[in-house]
N, CA and C of each residue as an Amber inpcrd file, in Angstrom:
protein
   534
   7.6780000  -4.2530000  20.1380000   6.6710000  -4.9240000  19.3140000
   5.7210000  -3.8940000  18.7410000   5.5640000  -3.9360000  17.7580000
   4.9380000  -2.9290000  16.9150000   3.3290000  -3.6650000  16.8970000
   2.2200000  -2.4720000  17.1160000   0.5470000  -2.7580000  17.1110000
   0.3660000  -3.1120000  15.9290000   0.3810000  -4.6540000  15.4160000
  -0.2550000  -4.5810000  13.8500000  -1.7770000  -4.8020000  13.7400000
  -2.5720000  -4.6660000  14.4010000  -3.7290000  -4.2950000  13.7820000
  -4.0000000  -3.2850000  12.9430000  -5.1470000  -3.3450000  12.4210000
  -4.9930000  -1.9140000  11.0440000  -5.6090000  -0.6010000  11.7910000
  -4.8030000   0.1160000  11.2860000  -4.9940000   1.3760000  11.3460000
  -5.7140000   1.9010000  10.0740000  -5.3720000   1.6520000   9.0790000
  -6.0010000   1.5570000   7.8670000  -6.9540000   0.7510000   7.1640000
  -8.2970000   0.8310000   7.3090000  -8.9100000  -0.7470000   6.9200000
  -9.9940000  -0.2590000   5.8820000  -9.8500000  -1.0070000   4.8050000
 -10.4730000  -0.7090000   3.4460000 -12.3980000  -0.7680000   4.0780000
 -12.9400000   0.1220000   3.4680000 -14.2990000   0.0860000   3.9580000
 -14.6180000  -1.0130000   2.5260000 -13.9610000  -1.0130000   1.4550000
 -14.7730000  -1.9750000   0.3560000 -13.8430000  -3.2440000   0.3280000
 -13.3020000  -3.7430000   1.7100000 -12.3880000  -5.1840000   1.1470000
 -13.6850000  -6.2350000   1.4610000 -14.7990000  -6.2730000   1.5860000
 -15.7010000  -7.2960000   1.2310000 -16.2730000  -7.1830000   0.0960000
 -15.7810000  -6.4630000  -0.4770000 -16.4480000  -6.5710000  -2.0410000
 -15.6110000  -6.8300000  -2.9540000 -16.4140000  -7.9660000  -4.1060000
 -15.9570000  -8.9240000  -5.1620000 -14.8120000  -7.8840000  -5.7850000
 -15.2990000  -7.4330000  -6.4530000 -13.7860000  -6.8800000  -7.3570000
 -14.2520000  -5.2820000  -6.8130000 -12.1920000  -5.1470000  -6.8080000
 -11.7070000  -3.9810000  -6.6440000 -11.3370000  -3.4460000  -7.8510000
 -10.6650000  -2.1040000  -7.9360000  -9.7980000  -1.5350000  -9.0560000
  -9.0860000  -0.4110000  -7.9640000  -7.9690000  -0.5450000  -9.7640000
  -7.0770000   0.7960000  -8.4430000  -5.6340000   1.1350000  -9.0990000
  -5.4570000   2.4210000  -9.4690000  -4.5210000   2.8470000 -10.7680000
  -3.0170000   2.1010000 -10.1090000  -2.1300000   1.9320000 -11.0170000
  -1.1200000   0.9870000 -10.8590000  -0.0380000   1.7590000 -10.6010000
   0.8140000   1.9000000  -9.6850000   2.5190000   2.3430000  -9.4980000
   2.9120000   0.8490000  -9.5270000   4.1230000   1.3910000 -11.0260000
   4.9250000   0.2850000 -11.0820000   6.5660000   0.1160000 -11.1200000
   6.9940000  -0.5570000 -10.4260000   8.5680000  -0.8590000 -10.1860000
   9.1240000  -1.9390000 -10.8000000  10.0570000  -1.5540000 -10.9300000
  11.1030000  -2.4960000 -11.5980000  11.8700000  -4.1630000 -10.5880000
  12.7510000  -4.7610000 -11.0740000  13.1800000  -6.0290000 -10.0410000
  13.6660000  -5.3100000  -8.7300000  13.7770000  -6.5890000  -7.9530000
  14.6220000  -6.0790000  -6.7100000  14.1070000  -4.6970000  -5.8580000
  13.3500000  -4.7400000  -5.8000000  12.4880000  -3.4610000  -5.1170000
  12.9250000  -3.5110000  -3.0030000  13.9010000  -3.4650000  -2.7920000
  14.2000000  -4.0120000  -1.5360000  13.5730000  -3.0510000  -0.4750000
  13.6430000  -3.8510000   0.8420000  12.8590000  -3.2350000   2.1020000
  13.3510000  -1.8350000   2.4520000  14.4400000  -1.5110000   2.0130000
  15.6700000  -0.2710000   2.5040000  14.6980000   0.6190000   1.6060000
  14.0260000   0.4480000   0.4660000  13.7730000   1.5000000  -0.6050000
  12.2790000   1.1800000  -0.2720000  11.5060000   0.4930000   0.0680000
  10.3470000   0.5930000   0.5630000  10.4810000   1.2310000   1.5920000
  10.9850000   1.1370000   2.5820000  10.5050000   2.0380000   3.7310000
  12.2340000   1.9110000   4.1940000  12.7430000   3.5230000   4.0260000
  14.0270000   3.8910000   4.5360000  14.7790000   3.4730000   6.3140000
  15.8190000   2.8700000   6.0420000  15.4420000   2.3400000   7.6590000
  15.8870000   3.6290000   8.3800000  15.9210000   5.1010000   8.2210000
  15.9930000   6.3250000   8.9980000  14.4680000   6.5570000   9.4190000
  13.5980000   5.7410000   8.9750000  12.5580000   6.0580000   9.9310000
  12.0300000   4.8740000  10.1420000  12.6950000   3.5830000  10.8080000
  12.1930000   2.5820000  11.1490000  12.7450000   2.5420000  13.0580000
  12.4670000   4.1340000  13.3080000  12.2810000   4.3290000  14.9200000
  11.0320000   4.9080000  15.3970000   9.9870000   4.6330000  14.5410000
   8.4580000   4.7600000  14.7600000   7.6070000   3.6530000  14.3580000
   6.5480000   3.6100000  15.4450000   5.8180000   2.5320000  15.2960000
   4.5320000   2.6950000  14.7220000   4.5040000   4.2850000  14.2910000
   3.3930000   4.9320000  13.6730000   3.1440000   4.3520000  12.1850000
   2.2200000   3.5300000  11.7830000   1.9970000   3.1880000  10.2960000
   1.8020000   4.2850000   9.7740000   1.0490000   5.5830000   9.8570000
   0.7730000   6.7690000   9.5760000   1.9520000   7.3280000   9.1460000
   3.3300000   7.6570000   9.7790000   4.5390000   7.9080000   9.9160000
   4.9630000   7.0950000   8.7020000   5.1740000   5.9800000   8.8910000
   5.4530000   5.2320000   7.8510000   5.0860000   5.2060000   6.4390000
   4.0500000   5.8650000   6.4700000   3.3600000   5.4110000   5.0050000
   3.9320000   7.0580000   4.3820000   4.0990000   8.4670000   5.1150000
   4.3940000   9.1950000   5.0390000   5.5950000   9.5950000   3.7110000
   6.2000000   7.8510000   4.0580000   8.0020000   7.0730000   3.6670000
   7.9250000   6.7390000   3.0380000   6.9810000   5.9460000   2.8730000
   6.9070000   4.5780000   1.7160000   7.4680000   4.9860000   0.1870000
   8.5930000   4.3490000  -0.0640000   9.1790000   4.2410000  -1.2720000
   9.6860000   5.8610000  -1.9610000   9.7630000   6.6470000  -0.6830000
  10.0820000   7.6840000  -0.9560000  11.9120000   8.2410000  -1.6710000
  12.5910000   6.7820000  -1.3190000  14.2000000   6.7860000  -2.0900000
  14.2600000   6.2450000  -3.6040000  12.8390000   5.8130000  -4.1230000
  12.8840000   5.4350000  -5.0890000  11.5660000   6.3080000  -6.3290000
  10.5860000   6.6120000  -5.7420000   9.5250000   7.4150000  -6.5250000
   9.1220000   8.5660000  -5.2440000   9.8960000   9.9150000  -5.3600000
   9.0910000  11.0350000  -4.3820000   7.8360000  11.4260000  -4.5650000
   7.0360000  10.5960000  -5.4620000   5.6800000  11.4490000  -5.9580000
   4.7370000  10.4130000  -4.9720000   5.3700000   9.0770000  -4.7520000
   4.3790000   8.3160000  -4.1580000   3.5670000   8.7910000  -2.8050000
   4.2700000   8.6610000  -1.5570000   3.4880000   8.9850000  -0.7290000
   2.4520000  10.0340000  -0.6600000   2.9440000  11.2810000  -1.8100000
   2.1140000  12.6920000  -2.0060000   0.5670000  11.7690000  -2.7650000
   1.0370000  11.0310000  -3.8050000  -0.1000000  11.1650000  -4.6740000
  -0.3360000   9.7880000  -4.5990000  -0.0100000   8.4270000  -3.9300000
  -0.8400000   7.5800000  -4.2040000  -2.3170000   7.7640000  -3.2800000
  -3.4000000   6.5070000  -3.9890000  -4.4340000   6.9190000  -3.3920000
  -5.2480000   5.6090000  -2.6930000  -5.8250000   5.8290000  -1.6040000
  -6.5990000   4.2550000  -0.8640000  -7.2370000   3.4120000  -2.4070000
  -6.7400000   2.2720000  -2.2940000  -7.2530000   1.3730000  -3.3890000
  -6.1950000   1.4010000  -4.4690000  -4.9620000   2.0180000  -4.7170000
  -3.8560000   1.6920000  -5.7770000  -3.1980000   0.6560000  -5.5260000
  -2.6880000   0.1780000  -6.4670000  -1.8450000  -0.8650000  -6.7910000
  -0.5070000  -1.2530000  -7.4070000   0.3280000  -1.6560000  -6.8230000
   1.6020000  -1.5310000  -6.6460000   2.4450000  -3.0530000  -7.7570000
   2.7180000  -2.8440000  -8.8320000   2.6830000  -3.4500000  -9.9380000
   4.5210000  -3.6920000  -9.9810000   5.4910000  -4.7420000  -9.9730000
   6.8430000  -4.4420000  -9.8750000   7.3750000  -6.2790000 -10.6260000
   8.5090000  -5.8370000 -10.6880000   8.9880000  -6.8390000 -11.1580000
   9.1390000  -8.2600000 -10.2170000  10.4510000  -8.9250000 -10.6840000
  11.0650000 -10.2710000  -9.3940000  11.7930000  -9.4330000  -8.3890000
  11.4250000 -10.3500000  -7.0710000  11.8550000 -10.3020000  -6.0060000
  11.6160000  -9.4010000  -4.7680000  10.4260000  -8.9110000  -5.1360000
  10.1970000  -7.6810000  -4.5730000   9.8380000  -7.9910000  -3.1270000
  10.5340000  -6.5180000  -2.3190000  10.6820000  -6.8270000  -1.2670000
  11.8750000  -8.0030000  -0.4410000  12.8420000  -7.8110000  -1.1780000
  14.1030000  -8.4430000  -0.8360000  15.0850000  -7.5600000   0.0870000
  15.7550000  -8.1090000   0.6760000  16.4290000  -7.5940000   2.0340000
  16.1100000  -8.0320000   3.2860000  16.1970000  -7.0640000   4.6770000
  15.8360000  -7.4180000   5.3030000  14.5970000  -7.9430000   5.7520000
  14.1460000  -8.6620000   7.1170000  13.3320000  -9.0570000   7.1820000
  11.9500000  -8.7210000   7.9730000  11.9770000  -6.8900000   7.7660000
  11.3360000  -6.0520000   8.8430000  10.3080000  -5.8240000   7.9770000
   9.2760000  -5.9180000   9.4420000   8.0740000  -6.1060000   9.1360000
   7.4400000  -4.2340000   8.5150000   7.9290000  -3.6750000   8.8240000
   7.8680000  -2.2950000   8.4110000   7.4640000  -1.9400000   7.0010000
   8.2870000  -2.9930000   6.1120000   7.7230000  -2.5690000   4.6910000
   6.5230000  -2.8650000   4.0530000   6.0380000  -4.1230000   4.3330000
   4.7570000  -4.1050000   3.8000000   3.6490000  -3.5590000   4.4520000
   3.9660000  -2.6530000   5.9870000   3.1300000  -2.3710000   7.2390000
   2.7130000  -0.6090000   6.3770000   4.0090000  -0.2770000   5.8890000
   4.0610000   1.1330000   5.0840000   3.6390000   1.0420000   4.2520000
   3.6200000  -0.0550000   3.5480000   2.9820000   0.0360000   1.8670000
   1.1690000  -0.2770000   2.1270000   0.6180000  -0.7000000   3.0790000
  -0.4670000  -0.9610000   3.7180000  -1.0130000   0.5830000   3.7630000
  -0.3970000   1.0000000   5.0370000  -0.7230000   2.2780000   5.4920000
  -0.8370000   3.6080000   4.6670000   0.0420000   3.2760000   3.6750000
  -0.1330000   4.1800000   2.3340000  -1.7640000   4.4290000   1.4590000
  -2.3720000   2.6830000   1.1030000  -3.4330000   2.5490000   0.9520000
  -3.4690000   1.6410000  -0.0170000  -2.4520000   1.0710000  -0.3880000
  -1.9670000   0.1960000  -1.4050000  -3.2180000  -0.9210000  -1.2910000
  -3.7980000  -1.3400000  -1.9010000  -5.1030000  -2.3250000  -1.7770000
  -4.7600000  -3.8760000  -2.5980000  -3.1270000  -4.2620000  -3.0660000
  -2.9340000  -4.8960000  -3.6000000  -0.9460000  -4.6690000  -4.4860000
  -0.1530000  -5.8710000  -4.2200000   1.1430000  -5.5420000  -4.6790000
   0.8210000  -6.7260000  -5.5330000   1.0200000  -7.1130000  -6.8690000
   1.4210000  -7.6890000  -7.8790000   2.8290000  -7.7070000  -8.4870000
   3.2890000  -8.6640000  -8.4410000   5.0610000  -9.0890000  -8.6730000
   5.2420000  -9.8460000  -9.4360000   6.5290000 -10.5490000 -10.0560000
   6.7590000 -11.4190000 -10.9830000   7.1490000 -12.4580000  -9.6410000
   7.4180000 -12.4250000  -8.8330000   7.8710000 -12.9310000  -7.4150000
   8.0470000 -12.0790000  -6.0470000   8.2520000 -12.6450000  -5.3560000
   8.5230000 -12.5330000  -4.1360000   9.8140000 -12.8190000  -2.8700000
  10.3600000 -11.7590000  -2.1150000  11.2330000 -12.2890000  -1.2820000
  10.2690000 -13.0310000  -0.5180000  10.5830000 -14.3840000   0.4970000
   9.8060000 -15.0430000   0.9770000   9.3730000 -14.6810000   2.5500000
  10.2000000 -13.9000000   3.0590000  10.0720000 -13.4600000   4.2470000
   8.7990000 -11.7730000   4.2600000   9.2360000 -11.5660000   3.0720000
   8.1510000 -10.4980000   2.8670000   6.4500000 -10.5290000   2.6700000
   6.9850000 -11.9740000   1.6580000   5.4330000 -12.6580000   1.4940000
   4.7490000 -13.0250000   2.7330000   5.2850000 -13.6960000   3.7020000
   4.9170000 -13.9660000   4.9150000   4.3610000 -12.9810000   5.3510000
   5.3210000 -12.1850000   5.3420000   4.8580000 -10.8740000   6.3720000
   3.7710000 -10.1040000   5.9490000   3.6290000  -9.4080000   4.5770000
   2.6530000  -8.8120000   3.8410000   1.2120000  -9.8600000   4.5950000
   1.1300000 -10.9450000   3.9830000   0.0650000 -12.3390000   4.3960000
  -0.5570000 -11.5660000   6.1880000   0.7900000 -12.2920000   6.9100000
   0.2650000 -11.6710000   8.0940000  -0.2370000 -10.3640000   9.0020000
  -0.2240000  -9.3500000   7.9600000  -0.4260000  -8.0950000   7.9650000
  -1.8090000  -7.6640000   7.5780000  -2.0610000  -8.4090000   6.4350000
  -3.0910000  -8.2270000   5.9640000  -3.2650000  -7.7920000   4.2790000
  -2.0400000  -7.5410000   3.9480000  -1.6320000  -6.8540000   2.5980000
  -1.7790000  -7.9610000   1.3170000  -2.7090000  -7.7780000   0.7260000
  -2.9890000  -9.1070000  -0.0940000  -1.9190000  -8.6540000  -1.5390000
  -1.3430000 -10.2340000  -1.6160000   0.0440000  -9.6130000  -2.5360000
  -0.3230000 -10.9560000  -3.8580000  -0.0460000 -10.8270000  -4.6950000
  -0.2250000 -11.7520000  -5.8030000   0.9380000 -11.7410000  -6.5010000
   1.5150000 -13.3110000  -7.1690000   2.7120000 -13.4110000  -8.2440000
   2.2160000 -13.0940000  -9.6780000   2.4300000 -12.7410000 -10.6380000
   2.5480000 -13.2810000 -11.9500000   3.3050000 -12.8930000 -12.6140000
   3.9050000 -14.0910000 -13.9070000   4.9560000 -13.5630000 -14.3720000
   4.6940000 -12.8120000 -15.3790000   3.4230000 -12.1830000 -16.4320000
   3.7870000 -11.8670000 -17.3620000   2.6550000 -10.1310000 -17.3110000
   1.5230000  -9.9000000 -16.1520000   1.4330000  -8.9780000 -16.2690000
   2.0800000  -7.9140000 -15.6770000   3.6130000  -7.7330000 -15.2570000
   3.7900000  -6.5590000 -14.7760000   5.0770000  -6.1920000 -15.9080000
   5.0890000  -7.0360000 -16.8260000   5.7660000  -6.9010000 -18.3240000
   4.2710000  -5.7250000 -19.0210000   3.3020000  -6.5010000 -19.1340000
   2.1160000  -6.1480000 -19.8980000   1.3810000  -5.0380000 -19.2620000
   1.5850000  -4.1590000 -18.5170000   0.9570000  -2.5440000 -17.7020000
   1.8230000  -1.5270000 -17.6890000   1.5560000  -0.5590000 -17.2130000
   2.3960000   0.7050000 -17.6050000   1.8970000   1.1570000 -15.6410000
   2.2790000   2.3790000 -15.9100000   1.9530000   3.5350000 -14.6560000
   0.7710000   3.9980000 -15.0480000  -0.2750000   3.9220000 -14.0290000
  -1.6270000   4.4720000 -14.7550000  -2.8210000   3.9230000 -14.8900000
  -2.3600000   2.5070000 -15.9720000  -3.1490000   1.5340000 -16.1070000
  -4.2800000   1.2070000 -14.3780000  -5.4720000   0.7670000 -15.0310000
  -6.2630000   0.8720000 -13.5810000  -6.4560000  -0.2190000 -13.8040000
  -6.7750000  -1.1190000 -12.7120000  -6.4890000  -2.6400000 -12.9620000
  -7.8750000  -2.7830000 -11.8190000  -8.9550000  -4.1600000 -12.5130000
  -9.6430000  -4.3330000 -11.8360000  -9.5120000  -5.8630000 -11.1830000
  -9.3250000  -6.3970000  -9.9390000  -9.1860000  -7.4180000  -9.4900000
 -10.3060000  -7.8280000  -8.2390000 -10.4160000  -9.3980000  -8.2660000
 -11.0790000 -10.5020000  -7.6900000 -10.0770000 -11.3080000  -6.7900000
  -9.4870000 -10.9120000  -5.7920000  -8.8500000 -11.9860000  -4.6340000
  -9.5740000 -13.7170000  -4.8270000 -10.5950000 -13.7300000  -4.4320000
 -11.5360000 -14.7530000  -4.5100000 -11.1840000 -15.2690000  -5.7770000
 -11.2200000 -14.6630000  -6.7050000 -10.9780000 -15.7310000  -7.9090000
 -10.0440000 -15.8290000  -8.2380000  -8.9540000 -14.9870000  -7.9060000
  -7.7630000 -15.0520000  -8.6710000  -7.5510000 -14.4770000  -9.9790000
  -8.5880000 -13.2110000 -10.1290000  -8.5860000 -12.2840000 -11.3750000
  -8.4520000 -11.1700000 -11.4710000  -7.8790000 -10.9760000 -12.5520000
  -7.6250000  -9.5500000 -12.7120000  -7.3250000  -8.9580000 -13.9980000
  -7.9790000  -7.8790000 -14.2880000  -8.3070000  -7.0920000 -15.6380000
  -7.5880000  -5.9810000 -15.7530000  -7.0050000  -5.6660000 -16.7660000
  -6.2030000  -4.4210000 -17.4710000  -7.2520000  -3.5740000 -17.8110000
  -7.8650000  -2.5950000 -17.3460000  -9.3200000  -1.8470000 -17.7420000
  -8.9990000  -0.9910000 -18.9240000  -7.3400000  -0.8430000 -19.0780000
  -6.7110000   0.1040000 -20.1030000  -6.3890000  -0.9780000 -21.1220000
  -6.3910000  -2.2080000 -21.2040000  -5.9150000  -3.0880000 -22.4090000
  -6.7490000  -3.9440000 -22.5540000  -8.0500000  -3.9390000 -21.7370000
  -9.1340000  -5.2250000 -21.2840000  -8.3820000  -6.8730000 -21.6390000
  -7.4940000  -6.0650000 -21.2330000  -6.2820000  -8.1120000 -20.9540000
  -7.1220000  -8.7810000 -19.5160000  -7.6970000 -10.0030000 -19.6040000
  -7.8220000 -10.4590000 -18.2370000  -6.9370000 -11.6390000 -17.7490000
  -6.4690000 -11.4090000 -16.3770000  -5.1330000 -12.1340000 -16.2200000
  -5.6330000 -13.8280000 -15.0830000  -5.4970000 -14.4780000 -15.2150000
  -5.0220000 -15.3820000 -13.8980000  -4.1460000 -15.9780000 -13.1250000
  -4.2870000 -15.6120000 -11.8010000  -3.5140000 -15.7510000 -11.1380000
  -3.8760000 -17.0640000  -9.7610000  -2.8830000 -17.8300000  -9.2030000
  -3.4890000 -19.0550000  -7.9020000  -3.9290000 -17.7310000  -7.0950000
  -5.1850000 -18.0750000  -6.8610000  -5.8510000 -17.3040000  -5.7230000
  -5.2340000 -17.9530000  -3.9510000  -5.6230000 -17.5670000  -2.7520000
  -5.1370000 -17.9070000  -1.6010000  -6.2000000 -19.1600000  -1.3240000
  -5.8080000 -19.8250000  -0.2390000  -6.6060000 -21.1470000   0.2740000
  -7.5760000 -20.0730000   1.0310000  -9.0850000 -20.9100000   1.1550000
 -10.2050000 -20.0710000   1.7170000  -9.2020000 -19.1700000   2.9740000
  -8.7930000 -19.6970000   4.0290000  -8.3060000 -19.1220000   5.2060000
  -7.8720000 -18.1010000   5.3620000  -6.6770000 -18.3250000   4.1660000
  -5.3970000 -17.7430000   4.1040000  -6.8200000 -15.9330000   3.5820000
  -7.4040000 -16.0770000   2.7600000  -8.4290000 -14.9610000   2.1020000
  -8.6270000 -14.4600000   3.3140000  -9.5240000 -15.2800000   4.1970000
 -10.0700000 -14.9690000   5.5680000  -9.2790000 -13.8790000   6.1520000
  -8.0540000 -14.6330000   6.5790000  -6.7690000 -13.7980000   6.9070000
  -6.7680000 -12.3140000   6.7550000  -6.4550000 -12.2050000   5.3250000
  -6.2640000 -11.0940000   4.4070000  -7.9350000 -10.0380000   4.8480000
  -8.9590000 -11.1060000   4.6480000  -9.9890000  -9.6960000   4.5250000
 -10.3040000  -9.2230000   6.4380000  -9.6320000 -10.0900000   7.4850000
  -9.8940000  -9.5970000   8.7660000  -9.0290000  -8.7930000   8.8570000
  -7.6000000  -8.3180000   7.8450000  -7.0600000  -7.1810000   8.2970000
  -5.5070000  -7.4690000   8.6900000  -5.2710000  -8.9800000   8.9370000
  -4.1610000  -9.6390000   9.0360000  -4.6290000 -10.2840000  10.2240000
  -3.1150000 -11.3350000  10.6390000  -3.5550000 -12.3960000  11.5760000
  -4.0370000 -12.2130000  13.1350000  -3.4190000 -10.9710000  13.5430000
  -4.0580000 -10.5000000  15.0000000  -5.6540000 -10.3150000  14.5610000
  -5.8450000  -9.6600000  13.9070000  -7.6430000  -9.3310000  13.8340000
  -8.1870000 -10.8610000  13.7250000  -7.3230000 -11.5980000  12.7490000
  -8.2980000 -12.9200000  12.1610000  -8.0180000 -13.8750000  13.5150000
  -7.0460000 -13.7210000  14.5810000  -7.3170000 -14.5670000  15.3980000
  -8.0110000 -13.9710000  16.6110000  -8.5110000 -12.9090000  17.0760000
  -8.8730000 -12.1320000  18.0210000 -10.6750000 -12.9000000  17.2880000
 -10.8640000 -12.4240000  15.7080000 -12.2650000 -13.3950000  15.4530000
 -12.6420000 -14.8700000  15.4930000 -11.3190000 -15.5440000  15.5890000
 -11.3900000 -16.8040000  15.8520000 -11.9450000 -16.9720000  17.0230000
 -11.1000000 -16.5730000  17.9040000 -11.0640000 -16.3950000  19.6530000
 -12.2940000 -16.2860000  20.5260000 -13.1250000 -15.1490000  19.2820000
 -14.5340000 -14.4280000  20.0630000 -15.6510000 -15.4490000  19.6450000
């Protein structure tokens, strides 16, 4: 059983809007190419994030930065159903994945992790690599700061937010608890 509490925890996830330059992928972005399963024999998120998406962009782990945003087509995060990939894309510093969809077992998992992930279908057509994107969880918004496009998206039920800003569901139920 792997420690999912964060190891990584945003000092600004209580604040209204974020921003955060965009790495973007194409469909089908699967768990094998998020995080290689040759290193899914560590339980180190640190280790992991080291990985992250390293069979598909080698520049990422070097140069992404706490607060980027991970911009990709349908289905992302398809394959298996290990909790590893969205735990790496976390630990990296990723502050937000935007998709045209979602595998559903990933969505779960990202959710319970803490990794706040959003659908839409038409801005990850409409951004490039680069683009710095400013977003509102709470509202369900989000701005192209390079095209001043502002997008909407279904925001989460109050809880489900809760969830997300304690860090994922061990933290948010350890605050329930206390």
């Amino acid at each position: 059983m792997y420690n999912l509490s964060i190891e990584h925890k945003y000092e600004d996830v209580k604040k209204k809007m974020k921003k955060g330059k965009v790495w973007k992928y194409s469909d089908n972005v699967d768990t094998d190419v998020i995080i290689p399963a040759r290193y899914l024999n560590t339980a180190s998120h640190e280790e992991l994030a080291k990985h992250c998406m390293e069979d598909i962009d080698k520049t990422f782990s070097i140069e992404v930065k706490p607060g980027d945003i991970i911009v990709a087509g349908e289905n992302f995060g398809c394959g298996s159903s290990r909790e590893h990939a969205p735990i790496a894309i976390k630990a990296s510093g990723i502050s937000l994945v935007i998709a045209k969809s979602f595998a559903r077992i990933f969505y779960r998992n990202a959710i319970n992790i803490g990794l706040p992930i959003l659908e839409h279908k038409n801005l990850p057509d409409e951004c490039n690599k680069d683009d710095i994107l400013e977003f509102d969880l709470s509202e369900g918004r989000i701005i192209n700061l390079n095209t001043k496009k502002e997008y909407e998206c279904n925001k989460f039920p109050e809880e489900i937010q809760k969830l997300i800003n304690s860090g994922g569901l061990i933290n948010y139920t350890k605050e329930k608890l206390s």
